[in-house]
C-alpha positions in Angstrom: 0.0 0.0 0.0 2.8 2.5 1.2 4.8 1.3 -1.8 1.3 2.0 -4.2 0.7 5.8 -2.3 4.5 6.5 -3.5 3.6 6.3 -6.8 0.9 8.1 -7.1 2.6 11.1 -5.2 5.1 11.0 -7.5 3.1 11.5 -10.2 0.9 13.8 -8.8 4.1 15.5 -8.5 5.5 14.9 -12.0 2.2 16.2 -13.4 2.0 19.5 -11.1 2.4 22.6 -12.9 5.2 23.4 -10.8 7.4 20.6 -10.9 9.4 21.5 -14.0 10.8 24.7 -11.4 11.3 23.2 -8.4 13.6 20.5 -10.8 15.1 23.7 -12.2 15.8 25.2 -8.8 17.3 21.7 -7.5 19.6 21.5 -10.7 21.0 24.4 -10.2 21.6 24.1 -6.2 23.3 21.1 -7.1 25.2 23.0 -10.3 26.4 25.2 -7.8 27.9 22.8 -5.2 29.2 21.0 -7.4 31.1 24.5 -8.7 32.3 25.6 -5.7 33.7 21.7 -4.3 36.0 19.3 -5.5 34.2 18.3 -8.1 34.1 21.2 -10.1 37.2 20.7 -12.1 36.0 17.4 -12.9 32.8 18.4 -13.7 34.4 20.8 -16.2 36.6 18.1 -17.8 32.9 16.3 -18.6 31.4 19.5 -20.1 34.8 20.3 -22.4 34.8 16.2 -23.6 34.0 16.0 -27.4 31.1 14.0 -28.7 30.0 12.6 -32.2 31.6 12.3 -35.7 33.6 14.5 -38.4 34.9 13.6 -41.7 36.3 15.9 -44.5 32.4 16.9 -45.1 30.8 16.1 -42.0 31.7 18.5 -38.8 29.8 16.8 -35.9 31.8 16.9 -33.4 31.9 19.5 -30.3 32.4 19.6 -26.7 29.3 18.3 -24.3 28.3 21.6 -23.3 27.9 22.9 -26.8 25.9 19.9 -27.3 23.6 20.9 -24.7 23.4 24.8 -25.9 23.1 24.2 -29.4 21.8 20.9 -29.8 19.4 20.0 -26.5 18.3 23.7 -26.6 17.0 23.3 -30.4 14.5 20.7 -28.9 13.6 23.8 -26.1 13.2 26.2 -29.3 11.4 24.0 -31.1 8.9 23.3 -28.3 8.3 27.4 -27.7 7.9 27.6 -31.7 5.2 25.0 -31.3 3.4 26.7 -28.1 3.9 30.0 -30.3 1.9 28.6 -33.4 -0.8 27.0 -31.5 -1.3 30.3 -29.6 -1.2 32.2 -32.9 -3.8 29.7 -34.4 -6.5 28.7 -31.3 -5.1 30.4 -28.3 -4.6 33.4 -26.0 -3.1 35.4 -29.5 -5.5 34.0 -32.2 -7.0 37.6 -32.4 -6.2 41.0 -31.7 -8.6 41.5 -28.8 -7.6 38.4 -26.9 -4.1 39.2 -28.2 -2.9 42.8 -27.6 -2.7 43.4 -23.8 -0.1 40.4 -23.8 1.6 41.5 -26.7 1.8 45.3 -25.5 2.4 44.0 -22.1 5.4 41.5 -23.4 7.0 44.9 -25.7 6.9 47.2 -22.7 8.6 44.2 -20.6 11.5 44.1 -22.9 11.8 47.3 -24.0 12.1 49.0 -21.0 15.3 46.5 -19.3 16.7 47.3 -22.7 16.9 50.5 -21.9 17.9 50.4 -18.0 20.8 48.3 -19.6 22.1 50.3 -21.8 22.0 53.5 -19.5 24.2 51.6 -17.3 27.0 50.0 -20.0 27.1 52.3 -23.0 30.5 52.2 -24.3 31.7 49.5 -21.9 33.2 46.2 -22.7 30.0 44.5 -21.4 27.9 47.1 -23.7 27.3 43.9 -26.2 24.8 42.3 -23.2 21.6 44.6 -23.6 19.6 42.1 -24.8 20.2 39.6 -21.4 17.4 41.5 -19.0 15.2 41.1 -22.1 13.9 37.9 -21.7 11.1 36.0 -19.1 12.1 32.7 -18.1 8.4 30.8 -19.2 9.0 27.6 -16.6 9.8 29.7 -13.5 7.6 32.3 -14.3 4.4 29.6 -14.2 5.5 27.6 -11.8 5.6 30.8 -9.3 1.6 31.4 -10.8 1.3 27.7 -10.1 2.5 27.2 -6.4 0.3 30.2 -6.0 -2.8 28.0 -6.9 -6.4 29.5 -6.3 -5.1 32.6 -4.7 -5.1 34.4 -7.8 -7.2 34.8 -10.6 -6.8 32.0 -13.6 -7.1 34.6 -16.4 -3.8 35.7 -14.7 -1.7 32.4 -15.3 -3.2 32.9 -19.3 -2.2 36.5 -19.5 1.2 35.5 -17.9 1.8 32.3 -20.4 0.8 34.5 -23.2 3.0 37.1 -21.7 5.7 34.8 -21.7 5.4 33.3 -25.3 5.4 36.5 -26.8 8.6 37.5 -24.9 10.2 34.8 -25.8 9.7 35.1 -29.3 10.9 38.3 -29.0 14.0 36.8 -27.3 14.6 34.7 -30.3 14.4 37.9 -33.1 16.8 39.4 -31.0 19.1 36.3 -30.9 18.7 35.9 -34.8 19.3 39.8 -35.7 21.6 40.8 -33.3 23.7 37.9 -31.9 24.9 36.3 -35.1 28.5 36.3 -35.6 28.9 35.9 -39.6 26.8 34.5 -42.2 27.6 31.7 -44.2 24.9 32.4 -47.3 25.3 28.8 -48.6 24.1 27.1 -45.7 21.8 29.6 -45.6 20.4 28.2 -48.5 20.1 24.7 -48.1 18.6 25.5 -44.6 15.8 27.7 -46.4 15.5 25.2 -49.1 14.7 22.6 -46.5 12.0 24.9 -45.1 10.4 25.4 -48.3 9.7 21.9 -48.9 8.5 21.3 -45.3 6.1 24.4 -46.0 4.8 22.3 -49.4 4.2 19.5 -46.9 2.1 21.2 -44.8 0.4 22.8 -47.6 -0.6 19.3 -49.2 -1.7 17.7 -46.3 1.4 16.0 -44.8 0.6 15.0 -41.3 3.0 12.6 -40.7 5.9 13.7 -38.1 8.9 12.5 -39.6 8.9 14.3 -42.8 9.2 17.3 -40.9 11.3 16.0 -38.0 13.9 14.4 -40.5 14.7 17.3 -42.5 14.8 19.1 -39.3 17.5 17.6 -38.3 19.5 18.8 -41.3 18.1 22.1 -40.9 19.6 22.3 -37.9 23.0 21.2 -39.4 22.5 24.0 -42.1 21.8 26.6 -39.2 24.2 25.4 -37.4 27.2 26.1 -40.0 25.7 29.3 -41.2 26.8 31.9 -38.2 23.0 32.2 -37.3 22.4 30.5 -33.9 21.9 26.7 -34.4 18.4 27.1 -31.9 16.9 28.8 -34.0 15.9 26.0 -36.4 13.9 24.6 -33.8 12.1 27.4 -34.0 12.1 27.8 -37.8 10.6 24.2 -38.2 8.4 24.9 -35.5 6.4 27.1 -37.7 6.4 24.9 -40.6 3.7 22.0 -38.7 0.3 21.8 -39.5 -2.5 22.3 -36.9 -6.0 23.6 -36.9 -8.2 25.5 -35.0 -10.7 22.3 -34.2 -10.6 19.3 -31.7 -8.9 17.4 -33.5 -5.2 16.5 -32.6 -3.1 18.2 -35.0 0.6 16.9 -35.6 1.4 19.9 -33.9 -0.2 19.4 -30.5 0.9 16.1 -30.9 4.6 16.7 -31.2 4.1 19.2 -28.5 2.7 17.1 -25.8 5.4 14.6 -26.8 8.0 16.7 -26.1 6.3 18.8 -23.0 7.9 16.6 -20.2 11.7 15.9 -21.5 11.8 19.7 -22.3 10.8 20.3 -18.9 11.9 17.5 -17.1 15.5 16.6 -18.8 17.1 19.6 -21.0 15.9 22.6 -19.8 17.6 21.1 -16.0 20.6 19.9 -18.3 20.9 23.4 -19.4 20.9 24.9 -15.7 23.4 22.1 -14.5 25.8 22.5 -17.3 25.3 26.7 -17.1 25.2 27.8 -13.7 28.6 26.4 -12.2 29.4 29.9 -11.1 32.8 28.8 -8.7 31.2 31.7 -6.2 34.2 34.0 -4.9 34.4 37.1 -2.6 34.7 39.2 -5.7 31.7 38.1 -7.6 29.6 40.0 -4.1 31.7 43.1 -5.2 31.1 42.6 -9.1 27.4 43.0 -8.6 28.0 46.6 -8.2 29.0 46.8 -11.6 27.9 48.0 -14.4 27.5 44.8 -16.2 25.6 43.7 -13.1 23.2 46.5 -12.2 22.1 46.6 -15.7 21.0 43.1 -15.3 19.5 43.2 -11.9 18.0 47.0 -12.8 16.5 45.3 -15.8 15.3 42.6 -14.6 14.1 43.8 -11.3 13.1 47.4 -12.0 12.7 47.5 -15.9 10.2 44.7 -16.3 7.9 45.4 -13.7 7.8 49.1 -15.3 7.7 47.7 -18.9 5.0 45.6 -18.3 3.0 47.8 -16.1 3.3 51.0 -18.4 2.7 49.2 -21.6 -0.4 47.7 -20.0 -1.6 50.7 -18.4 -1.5 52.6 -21.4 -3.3 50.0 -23.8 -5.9 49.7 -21.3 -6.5 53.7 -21.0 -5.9 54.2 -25.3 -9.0 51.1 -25.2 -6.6 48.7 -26.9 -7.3 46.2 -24.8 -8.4 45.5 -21.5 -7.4 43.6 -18.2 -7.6 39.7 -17.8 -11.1 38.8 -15.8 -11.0 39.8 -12.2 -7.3 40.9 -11.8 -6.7 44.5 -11.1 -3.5 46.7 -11.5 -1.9 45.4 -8.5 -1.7 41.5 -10.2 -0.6 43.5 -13.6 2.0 44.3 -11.0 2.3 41.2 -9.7 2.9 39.2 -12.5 6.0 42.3 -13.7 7.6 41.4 -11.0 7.7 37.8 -11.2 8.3 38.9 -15.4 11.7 39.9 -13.9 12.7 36.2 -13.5 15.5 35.8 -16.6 17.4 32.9 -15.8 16.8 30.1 -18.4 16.9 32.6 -21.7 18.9 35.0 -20.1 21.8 33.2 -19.2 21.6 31.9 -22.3 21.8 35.6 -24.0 24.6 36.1 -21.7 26.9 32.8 -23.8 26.0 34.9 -26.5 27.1 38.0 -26.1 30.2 36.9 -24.2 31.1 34.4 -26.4 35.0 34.5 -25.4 34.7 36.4 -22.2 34.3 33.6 -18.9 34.4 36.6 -16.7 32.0 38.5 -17.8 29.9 35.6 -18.1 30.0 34.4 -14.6 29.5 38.2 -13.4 26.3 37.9 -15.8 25.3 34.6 -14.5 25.8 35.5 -11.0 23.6 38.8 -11.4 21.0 36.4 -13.2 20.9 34.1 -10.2 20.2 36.8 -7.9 17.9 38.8 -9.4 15.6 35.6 -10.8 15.7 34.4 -7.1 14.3 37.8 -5.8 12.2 38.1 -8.5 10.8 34.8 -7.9 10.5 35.3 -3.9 9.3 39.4 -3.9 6.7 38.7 -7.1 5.3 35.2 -4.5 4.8 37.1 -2.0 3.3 40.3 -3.6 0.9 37.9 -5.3 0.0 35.9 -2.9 -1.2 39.0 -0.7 -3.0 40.4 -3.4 -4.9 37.2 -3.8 -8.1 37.5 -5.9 -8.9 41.1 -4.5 -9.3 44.1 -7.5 
């Protein structure tokens, strides 16, 4: 009996909305011991080994970690292309009335930490890093909505996953325009030639998954080799599934459910592990009173709230749009300040810009940590009080 009530706490846990965060939050408590013990050089030596295959044609070999940040990210990408579509076709941003009070919202949001960033590191070595306050981290972010269960109002967790989608895909624009390197056209065009024919597919009523799948995977190679960020295909093919507005499950929903739970439950804690080493010293307590730092943390923790706030307030006032069922300005509030929890796509952002730079990664990391934590904690508790009341 005890052995049969296990089980069925487990998966009561496994299916909670907030168990993909409190894995997130134990893989990096346990990235971060294992960074600042013996193990970390170790550790580090696994990360740096090389995996997979090259010939005179065929490059496909690279360190673990890359693996996990270009490769095991893709399938991340991909899954946010496919929550992106299906909003765009039956959700939360199938029309402009449902749509504009999370895309205003998710604007403001971004904008605003851009800013705050750039105020504090215009014509600094860490200047390249503006887009890192930018993003939402969509797992965190719910699970905070979920642990807060009935206390708030469920149009809110909609307007906050909406919220979220939308910044992401802003996220990814800005990683495709701004933090590509070089272009290599060629791959370029195999990559877009790929796409085409998975676009015929759709068009003529391909449903199956591996003729989209398959060529994804060389799309991803293409991507990969053409100086735009190899993550980006997932997103790409994303866009190139068929669904539909009706009951029916599309290949789309299908692909997503499939890949809802090793997303969530396997790379996305992969990707903390592997990211958030930070070996903590004295120093990196001083470091947060850089510029580099305070853009982050002021971005995060000052500029979202005010993005999303201001952008919200003034939609709602011009009669854009108006505010989710029974929440008031204080959850609009609320759900800012939880907005200010970047870790997942903002550390990521920081890889980018500092592609060469360990220092100013770990300073980045470490103000990422910090500020997603409070975020996390200060946007709880604020919510939580609030509760349902206007």
């Amino acid at each position: 009996m005890a052995s049969f009530i296990n089980v069925q706490v487990f998966k009561q846990f496994f299916r909670s909305g907030s168990a993909s965060g409190i894995l997130l939050i134990t893989a990096v408590i346990i990235s971060l011991l294992i960074a600042n013990t013996g193990l970390a050089e170790g550790f580090q030596h696994i990360l740096d080994h090389p995996l997979g295959y090259q010939n005179n044609w065929l490059h496909l070999e690279y360190p673990l970690l890359l693996w996990i940040n270009d490769g095991l990210m893709a399938i991340f990408f991909l899954l946010v292309g496919l929550e992106i579509k299906r909003e765009l076709v039956e959700g939360e941003l199938s029309n402009i009335k449902k749509a504009s009070l999370p895309i205003i919202a998710a604007f403001g949001g971004a904008i605003i930490p851009a800013l705050i960033f750039i105020a504090f590191n215009s014509n600094t070595v860490s200047a390249a890093g503006w887009g890192i306050p930018m993003a939402t981290d969509i797992a965190f972010a719910l699970a905070i909505i979920a642990l807060l269960g009935k206390r708030v109002p469920a149009s809110l967790k909609i307007f906050l996953a909406a919220l979220a989608i939308v910044d992401d895909l802003i996220a990814i624009l800005v990683i495709a325009v701004f933090y590509t390197a070089e272009l290599h056209l060629m791959n370029l065009v195999y990559a877009g030639g790929l796409l085409a024919l998975l676009v015929v597919f759709n068009r003529t009523g391909v449903k199956h998954l591996a003729f989209y799948l398959v060529p994804g995977l060389f799309i991803w190679y293409f991507f990969h080799h053409s100086g735009i960020h190899a993550t980006i295909a997932g997103v790409a093919v994303a866009f190139t599934l068929p669904t539909n507005a009706g009951n029916d499950p599309s290949p789309l929903e299908k692909l997503e459910h499939a890949l809802l739970k090793p997303v969530n439950f396997v790379i996305m804690p992969l990707f903390a592990l592997a990211n958030t080493n930070i070996t903590i010293e004295s120093g990196m307590f001083t470091e947060l009173g850089s510029s580099l730092s305070l853009g982050i943390m002021a971005g995060l923790f000052i500029g979202k709230p005010i993005g999303i706030l201001l952008s919200s307030w003034i939609a709602v006032k011009a009669g854009i749009a108006r505010l989710p069922e029974a929440a008031g300005w204080k959850h609009i509030t609320g759900v800012g300040i939880v907005g200010g929890i970047g870790f997942t796509m903002s550390i990521f952002i920081a890889l980018l810009s500092f592609p060469e730079q360990v220092q100013l990664q770990n300073t980045a990391k470490f103000a990422i940590l910090v500020t997603s934590v409070t975020a996390g904690v200060v946007g709880y508790i604020w919510l939580k009080k609030t509760g349902k009341g206007i």
